[in-house]
C-alpha positions, 0 to 999 in steps of 0.5 A: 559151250558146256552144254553143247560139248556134252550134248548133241542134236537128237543123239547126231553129235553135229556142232550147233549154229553159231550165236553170230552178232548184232550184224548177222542175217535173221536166217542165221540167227532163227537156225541158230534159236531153231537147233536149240529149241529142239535140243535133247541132250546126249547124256547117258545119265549112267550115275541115276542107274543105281535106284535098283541094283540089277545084280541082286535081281532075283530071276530074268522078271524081276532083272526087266522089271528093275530095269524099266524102273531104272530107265524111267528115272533116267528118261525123266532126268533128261527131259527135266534138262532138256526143258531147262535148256529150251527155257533159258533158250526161249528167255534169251531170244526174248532179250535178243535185241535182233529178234526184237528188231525182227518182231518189230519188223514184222509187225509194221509190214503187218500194218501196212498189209492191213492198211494197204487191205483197208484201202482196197476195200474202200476203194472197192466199195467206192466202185461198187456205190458208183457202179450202182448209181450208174445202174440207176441212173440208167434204170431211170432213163429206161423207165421214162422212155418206157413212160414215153412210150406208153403216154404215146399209146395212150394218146393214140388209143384216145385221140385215134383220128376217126376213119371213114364213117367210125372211130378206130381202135388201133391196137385191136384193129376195129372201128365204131360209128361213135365215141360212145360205143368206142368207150364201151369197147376200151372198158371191154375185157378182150381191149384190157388184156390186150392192153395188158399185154403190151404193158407186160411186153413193155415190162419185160424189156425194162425187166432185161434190162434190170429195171422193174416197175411195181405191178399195182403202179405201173397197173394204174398208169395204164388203168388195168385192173388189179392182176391180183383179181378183186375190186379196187378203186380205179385212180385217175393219174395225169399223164404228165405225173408218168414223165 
């Protein structure tokens, strides 16, 4: 009371907030720790200016000189009791039970925000774990249907029924007079890279789709040659381990 009598805000002279009691509204308690926190006082502090007498100045420098001097002790007379009272401000809103109460407050629904958070990750990393193993699980049905698919070529390429006097190969559309000249022709270079040329059409689907096949496995399968060029040893798979 004594303060704020003798004081003002910021030099404006407005009577501060009332301190309000244990059933007041926390706004009105933080206006109230709010104005006195930016305190400065009004004081004139007229009785520190007699550090340099400005009467006995002896011409106008010497006169601006003295006053400056004397406005420095001034200036830091008035922040030393500005400080003081922000600090024992400071050390009452600390002991303030409603402020507490308010910090408190704030600190479970902190919690509660961080667990309300954690949960929605976790439930989002749920969603993503089950997205991806439906992924696979339908990457799984494309890739045996697409073994499907090339088990039936292959059956057709190897068990093609014999046409007229000859063997008949479907995919390049010609006909041999016996199976030994029809083997020749299946080990041929133009019969390969038209075989590898479904197989890559056949890849592309299952690439649209999001599944891809490693090239020297699905290579085997089909016994094409390495695409990286270069020897390597051709590996008989059975048919059914493409299922």
């Amino acid at each position: 009371a004594v303060v704020s009598t003798q004081s003002g805000h910021y030099g404006r002279g407005e009577e501060p907030p009332g301190f309000g009691d244990s059933s007041s509204n926390y706004d009105d308690v933080r206006n109230f720790y709010g104005w006195w926190q930016s305190y400065c006082t009004r004081k004139s502090y007229v009785w520190l200016d007699g550090l340099y007498d400005i009467r006995e100045a002896d011409g106008r420098r010497i006169l601006r000189a003295m006053e400056k001097e004397n406005k420095k002790v001034i200036d830091e007379a008035k922040k030393e009791f500005n400080e003081h009272v922000r600090l024992l401000v400071n050390h009452i809103r600390k002991k303030d039970p409603r402020c507490a109460a308010y910090r408190e407050k704030q600190k479970q629904a902190e919690e509660e925000r961080q667990a309300a958070e954690e949960r929605r990750r976790k439930e989002q990393r749920k969603k993503r774990a089950e997205e991806i193993e439906q992924l696979a699980e339908q990457g799984q049905e494309m890739l045996e249907l697409q073994n499907q698919q090339i088990d039936e070529l292959l059956n057709e390429f190897s068990d093609s029924e014999e046409e007229d006097d000859g063997f008949y190969c479907p995919l390049c559309k010609k006909r041999f007079k016996s199976s030994k000249m029809m083997k020749q022709h299946e080990k041929s270079k133009k019969h390969m890279e038209r075989l590898a040329a479904l197989r890559e059409e056949f890849a592309d689907e299952l690439k649209d789709s999001g599944v891809v096949l490693e090239e020297e496995e699905d290579a085997a399968r089909l016994h094409v040659p390495n695409p990286g060029g270069g020897k390597r040893k051709k590996k008989k798979v059975p048919t059914a381990t493409l299922r």
